[in-house]
PyMOL Python script that loads the backbone (N, CA, C, O; Angstrom):
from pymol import cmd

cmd.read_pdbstr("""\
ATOM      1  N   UNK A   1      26.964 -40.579  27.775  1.00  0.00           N
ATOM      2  CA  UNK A   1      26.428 -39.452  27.059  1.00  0.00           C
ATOM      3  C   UNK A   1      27.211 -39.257  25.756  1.00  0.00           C
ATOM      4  O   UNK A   1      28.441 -39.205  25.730  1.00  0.00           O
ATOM      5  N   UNK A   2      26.371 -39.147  24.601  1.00  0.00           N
ATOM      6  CA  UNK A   2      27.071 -38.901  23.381  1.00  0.00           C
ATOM      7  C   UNK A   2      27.736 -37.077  23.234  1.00  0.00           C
ATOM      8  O   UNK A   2      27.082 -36.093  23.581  1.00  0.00           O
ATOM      9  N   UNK A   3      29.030 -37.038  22.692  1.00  0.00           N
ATOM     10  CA  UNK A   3      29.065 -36.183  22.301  1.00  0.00           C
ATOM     11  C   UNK A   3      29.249 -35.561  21.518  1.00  0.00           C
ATOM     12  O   UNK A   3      29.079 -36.370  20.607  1.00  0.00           O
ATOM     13  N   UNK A   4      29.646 -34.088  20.742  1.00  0.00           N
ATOM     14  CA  UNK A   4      29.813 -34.045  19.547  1.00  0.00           C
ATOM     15  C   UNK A   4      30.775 -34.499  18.806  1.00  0.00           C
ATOM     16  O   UNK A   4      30.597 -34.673  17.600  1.00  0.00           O
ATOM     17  N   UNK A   5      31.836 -34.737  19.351  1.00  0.00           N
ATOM     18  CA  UNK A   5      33.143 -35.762  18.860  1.00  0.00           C
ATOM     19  C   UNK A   5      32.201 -36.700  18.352  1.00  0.00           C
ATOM     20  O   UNK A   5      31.838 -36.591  17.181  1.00  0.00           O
ATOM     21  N   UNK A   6      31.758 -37.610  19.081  1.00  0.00           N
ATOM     22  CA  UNK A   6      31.599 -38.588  18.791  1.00  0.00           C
ATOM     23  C   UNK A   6      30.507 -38.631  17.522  1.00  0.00           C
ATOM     24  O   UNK A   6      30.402 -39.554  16.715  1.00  0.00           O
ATOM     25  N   UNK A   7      29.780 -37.487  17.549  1.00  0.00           N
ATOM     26  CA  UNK A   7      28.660 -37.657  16.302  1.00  0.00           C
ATOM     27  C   UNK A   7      29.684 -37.346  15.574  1.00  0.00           C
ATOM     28  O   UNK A   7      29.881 -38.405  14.978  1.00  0.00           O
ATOM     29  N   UNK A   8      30.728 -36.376  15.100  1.00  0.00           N
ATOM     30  CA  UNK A   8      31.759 -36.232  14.138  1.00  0.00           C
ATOM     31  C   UNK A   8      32.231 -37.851  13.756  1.00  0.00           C
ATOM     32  O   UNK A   8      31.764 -38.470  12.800  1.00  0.00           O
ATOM     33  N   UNK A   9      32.947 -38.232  14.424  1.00  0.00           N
ATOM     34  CA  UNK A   9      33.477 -39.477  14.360  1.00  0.00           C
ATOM     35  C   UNK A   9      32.363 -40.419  13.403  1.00  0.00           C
ATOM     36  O   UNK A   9      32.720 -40.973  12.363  1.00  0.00           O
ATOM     37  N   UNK A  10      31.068 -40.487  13.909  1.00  0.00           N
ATOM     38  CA  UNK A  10      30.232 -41.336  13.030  1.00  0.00           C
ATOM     39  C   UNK A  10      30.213 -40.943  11.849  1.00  0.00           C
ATOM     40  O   UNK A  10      30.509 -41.746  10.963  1.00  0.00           O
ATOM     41  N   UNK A  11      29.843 -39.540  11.513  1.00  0.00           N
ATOM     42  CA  UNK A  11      29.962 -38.762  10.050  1.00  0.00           C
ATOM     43  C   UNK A  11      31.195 -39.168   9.117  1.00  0.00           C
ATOM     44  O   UNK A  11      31.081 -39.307   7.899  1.00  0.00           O
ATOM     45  N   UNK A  12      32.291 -39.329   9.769  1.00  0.00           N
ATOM     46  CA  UNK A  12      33.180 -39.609   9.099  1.00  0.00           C
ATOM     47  C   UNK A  12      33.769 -41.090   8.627  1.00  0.00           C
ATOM     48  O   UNK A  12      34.758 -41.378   7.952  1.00  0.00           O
ATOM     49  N   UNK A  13      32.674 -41.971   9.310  1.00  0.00           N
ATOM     50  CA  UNK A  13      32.184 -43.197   8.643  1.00  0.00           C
ATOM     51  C   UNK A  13      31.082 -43.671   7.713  1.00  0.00           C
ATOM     52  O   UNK A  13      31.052 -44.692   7.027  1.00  0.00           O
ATOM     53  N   UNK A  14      30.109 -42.623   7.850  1.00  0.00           N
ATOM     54  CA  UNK A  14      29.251 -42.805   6.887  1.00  0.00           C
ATOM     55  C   UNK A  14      29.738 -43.022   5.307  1.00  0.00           C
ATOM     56  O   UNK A  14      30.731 -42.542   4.759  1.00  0.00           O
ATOM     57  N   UNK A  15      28.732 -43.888   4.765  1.00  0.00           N
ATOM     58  CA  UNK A  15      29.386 -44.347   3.408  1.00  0.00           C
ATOM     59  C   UNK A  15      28.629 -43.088   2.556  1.00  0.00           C
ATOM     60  O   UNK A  15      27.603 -42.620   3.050  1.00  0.00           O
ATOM     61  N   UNK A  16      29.095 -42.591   1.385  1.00  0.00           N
ATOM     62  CA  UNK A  16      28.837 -41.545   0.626  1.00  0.00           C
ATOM     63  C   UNK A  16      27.232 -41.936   0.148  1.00  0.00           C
ATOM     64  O   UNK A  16      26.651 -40.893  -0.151  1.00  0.00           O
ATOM     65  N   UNK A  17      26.661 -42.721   0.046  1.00  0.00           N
ATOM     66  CA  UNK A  17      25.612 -43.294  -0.495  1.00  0.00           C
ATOM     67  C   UNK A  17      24.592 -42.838   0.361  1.00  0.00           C
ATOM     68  O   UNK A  17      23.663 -42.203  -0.138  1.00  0.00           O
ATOM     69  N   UNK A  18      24.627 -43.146   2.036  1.00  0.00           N
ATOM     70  CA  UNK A  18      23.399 -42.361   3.012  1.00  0.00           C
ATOM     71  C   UNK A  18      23.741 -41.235   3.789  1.00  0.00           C
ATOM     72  O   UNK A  18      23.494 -41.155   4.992  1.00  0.00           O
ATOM     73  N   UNK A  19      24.237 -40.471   3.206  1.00  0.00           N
ATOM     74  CA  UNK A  19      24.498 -38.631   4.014  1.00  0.00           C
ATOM     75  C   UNK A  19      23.075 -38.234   3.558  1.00  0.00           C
ATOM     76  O   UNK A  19      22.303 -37.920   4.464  1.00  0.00           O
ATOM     77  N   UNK A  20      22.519 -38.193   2.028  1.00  0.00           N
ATOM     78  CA  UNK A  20      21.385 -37.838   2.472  1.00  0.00           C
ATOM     79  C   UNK A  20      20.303 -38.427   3.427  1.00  0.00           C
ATOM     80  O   UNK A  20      19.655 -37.755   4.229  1.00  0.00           O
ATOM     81  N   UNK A  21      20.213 -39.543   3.269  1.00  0.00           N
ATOM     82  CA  UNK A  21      18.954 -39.639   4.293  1.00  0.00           C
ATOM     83  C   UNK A  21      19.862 -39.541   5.932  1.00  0.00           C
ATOM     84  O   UNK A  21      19.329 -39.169   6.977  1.00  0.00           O
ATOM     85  N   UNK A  22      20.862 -39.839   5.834  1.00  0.00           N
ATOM     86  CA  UNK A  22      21.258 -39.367   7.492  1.00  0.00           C
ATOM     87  C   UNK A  22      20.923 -37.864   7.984  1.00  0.00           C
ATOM     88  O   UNK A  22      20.623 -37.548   9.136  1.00  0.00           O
ATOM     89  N   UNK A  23      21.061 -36.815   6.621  1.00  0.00           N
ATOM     90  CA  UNK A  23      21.286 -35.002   6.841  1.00  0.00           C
ATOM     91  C   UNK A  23      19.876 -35.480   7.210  1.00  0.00           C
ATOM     92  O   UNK A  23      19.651 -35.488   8.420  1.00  0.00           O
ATOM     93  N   UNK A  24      18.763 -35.928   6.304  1.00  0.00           N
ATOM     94  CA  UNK A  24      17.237 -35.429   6.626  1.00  0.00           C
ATOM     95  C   UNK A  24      16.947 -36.025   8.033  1.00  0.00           C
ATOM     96  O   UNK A  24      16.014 -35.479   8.624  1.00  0.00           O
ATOM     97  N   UNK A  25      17.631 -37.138   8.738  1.00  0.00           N
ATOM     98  CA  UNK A  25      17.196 -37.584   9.979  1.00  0.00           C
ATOM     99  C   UNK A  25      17.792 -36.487  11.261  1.00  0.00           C
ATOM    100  O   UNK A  25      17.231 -36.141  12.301  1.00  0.00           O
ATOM    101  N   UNK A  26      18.858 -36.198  10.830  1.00  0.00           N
ATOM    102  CA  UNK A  26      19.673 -34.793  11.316  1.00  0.00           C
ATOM    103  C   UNK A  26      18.992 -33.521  11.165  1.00  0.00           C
ATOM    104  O   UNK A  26      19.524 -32.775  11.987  1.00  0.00           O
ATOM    105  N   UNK A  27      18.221 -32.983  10.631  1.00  0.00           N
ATOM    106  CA  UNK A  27      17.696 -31.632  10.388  1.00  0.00           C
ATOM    107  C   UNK A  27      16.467 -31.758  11.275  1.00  0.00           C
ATOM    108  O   UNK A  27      16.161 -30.767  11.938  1.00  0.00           O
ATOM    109  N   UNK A  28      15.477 -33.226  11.398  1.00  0.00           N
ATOM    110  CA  UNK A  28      14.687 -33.099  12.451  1.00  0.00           C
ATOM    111  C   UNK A  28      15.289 -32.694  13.866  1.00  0.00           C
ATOM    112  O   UNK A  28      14.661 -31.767  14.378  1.00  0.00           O
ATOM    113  N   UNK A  29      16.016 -33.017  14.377  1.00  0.00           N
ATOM    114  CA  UNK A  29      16.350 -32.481  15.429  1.00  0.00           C
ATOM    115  C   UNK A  29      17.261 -31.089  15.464  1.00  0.00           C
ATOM    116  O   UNK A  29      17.415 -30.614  16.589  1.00  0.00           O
ATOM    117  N   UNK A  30      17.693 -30.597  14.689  1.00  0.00           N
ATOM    118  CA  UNK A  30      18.361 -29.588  14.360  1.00  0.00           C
ATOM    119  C   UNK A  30      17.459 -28.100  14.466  1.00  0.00           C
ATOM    120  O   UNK A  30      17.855 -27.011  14.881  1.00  0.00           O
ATOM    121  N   UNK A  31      15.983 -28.517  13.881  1.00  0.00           N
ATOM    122  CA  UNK A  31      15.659 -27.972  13.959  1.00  0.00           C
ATOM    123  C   UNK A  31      14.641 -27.428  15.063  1.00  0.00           C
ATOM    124  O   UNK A  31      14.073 -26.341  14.962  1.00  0.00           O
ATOM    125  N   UNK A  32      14.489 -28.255  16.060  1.00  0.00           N
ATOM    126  CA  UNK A  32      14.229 -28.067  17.395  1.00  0.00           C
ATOM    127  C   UNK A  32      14.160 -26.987  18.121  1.00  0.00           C
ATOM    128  O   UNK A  32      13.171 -26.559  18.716  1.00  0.00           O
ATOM    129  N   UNK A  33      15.531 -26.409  18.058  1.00  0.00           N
ATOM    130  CA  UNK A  33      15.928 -25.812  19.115  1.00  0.00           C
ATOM    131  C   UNK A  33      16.335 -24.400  18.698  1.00  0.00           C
ATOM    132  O   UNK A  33      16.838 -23.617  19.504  1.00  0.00           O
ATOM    133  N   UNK A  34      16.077 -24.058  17.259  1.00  0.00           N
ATOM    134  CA  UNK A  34      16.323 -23.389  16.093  1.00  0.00           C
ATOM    135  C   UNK A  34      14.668 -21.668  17.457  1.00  0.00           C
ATOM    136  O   UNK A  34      13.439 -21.632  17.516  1.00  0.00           O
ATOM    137  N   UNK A  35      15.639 -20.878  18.039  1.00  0.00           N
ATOM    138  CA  UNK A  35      14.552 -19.783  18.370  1.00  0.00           C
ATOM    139  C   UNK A  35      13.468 -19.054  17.493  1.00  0.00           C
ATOM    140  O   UNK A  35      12.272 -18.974  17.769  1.00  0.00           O
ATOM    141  N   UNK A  36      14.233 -18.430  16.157  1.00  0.00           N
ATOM    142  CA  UNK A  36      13.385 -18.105  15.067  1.00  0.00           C
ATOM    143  C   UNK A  36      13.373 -18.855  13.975  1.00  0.00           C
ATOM    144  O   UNK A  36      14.339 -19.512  13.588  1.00  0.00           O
ATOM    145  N   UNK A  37      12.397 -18.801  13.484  1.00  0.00           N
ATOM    146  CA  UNK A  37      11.872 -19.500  11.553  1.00  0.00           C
ATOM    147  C   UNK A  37      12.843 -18.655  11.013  1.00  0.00           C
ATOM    148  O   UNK A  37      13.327 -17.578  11.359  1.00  0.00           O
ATOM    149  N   UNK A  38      13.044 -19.615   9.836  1.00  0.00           N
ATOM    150  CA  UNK A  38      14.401 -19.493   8.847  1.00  0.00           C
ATOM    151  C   UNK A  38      13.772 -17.969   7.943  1.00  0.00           C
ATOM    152  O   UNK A  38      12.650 -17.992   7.437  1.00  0.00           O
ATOM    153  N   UNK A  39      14.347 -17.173   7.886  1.00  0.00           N
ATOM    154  CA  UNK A  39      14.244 -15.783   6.943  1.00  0.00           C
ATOM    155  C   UNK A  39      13.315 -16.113   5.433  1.00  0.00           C
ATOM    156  O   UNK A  39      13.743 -16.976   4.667  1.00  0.00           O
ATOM    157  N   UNK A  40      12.671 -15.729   5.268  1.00  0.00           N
ATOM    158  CA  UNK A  40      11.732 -15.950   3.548  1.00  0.00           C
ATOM    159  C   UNK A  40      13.017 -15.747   3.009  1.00  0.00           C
ATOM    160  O   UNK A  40      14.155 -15.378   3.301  1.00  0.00           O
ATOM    161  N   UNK A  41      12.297 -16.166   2.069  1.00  0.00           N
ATOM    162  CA  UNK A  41      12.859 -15.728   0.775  1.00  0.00           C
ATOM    163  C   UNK A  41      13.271 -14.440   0.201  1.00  0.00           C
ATOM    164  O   UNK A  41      14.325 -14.143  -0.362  1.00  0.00           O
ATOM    165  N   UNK A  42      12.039 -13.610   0.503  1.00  0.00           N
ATOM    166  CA  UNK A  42      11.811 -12.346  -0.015  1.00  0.00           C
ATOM    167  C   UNK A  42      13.223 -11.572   0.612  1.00  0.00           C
ATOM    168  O   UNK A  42      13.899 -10.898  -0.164  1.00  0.00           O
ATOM    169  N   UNK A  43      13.612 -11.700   1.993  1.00  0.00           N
ATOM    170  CA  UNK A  43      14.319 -10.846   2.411  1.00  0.00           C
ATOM    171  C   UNK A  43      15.599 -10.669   1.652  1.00  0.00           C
ATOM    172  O   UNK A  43      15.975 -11.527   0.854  1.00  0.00           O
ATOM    173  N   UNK A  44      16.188  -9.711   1.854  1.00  0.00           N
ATOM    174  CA  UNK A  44      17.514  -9.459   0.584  1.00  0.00           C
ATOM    175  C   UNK A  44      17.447  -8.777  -0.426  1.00  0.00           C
ATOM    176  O   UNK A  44      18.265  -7.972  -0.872  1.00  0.00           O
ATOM    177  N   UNK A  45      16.038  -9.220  -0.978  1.00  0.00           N
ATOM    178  CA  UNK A  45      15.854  -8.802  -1.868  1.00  0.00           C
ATOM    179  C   UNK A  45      15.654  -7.158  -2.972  1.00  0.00           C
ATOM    180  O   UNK A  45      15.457  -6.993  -4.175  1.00  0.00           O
ATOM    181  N   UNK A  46      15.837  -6.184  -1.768  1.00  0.00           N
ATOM    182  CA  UNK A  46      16.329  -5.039  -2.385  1.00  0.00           C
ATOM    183  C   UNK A  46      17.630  -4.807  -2.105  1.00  0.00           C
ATOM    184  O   UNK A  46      17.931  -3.699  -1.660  1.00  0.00           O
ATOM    185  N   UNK A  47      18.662  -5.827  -2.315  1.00  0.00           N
ATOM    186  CA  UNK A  47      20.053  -5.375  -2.462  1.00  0.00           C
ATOM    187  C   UNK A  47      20.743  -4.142  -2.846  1.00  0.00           C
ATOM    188  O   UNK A  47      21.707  -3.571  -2.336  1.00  0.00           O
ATOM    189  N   UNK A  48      20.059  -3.880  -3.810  1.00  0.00           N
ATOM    190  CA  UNK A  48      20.189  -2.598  -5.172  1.00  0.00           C
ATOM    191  C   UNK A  48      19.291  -1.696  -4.850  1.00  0.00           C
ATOM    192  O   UNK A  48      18.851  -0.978  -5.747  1.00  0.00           O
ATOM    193  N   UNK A  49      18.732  -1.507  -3.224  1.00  0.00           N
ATOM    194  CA  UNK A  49      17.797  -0.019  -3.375  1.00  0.00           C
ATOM    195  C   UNK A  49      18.605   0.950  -3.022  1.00  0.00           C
ATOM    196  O   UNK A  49      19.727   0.647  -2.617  1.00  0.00           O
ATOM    197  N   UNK A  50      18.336   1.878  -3.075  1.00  0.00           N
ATOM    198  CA  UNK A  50      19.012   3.101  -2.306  1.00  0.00           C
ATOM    199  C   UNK A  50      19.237   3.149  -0.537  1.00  0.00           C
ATOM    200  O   UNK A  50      18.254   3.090   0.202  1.00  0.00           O
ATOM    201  N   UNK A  51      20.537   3.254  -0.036  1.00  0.00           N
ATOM    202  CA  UNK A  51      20.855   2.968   1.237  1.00  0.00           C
ATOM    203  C   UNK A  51      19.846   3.891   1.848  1.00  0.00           C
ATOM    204  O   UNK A  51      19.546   3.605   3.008  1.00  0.00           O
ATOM    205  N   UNK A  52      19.236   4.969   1.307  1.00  0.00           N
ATOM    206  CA  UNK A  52      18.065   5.618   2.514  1.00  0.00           C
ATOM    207  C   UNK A  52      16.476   5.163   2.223  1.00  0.00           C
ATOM    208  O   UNK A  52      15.483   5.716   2.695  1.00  0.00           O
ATOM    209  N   UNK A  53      16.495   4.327   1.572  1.00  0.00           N
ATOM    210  CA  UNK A  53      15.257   4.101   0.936  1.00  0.00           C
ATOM    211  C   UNK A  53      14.051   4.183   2.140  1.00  0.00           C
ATOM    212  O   UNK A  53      12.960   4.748   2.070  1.00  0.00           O
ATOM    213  N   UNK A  54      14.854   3.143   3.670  1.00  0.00           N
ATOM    214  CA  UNK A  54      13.749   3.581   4.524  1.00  0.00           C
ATOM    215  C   UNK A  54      13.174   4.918   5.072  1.00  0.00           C
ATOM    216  O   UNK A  54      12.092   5.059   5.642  1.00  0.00           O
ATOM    217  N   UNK A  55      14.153   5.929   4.779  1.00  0.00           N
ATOM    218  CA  UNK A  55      14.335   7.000   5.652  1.00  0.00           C
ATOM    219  C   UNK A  55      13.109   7.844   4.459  1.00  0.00           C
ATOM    220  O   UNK A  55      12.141   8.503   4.838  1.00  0.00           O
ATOM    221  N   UNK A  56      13.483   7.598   3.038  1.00  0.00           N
ATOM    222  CA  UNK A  56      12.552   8.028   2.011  1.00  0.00           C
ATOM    223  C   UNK A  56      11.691   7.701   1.544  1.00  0.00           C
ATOM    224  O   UNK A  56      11.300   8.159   0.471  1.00  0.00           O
ATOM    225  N   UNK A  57      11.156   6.870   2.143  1.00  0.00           N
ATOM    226  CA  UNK A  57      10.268   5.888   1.394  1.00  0.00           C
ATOM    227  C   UNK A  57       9.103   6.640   0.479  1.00  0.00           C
ATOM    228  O   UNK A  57       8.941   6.428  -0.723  1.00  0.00           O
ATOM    229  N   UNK A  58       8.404   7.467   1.207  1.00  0.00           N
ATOM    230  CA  UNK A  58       7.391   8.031   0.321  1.00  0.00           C
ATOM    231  C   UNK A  58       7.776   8.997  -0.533  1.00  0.00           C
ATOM    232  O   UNK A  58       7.014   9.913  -0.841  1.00  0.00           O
ATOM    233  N   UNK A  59       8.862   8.901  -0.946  1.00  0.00           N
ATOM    234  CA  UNK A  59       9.629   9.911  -1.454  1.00  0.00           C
ATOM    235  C   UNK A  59       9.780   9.292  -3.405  1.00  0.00           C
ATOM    236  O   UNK A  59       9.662   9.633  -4.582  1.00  0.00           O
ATOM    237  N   UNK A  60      10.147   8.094  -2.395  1.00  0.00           N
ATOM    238  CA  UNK A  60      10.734   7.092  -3.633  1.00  0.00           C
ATOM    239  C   UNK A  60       9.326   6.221  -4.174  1.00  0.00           C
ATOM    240  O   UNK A  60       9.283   5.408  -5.097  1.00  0.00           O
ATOM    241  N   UNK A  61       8.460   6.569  -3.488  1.00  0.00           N
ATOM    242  CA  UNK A  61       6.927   6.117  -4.066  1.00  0.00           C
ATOM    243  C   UNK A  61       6.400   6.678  -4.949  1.00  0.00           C
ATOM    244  O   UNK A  61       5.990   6.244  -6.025  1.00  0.00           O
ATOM    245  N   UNK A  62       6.387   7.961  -4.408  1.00  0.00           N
ATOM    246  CA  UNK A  62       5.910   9.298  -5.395  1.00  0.00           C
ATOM    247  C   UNK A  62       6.748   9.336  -6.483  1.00  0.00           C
ATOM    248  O   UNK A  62       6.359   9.871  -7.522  1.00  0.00           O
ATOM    249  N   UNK A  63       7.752   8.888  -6.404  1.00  0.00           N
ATOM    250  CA  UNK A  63       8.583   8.944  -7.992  1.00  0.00           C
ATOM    251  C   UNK A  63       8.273   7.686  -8.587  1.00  0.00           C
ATOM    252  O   UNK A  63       8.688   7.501  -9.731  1.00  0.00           O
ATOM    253  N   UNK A  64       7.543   6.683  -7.957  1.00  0.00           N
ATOM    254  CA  UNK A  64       7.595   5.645  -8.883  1.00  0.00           C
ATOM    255  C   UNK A  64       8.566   4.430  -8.641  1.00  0.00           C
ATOM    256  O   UNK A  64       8.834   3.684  -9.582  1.00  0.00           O
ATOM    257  N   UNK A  65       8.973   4.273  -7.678  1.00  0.00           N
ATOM    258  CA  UNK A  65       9.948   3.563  -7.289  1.00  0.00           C
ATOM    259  C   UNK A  65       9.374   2.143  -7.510  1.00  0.00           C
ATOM    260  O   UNK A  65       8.461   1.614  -6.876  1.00  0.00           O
ATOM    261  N   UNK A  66      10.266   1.505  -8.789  1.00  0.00           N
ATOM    262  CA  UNK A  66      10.295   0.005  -8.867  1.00  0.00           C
ATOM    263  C   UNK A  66       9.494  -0.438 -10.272  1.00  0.00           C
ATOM    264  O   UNK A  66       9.157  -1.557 -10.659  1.00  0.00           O
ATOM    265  N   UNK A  67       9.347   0.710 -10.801  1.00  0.00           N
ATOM    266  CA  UNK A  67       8.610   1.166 -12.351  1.00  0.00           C
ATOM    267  C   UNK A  67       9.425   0.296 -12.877  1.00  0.00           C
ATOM    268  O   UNK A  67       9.421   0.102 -14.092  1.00  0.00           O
TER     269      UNK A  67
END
""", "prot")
cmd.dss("prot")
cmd.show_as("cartoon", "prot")
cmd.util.cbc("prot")
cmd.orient("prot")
């Protein structure tokens, strides 16, 4: 049985030239076992709102929020 040592160990023979196509043969199975889909994009993306924004929301509508 392989283990993760041992996939380490191979990594650290790989020649600098095929890490990429080794990562892309690596991410198929990586991503397998992965429970949820990777987060959009979008999320994060009100970094800069106001910490109650959920609590206000129609608050911050009615003013125009994002004018």
């Amino acid at each position: 049985m392989t283990t993760r040592d041992d996939l380490y160990r191979l990594v650290d023979q790989l020649r600098p030239e095929t890490l990429d196509e080794v990562a892309a043969a690596l991410r198929q199975y990586a991503r397998a076992g992965v429970a949820e889909p990777p987060y959009p994009r979008s999320v994060g993306i009100l970094t800069e709102a106001p910490a109650d924004l959920s609590s206000h929301v129609d608050d911050y509508l009615a003013e125009g929020f994002g004018r």
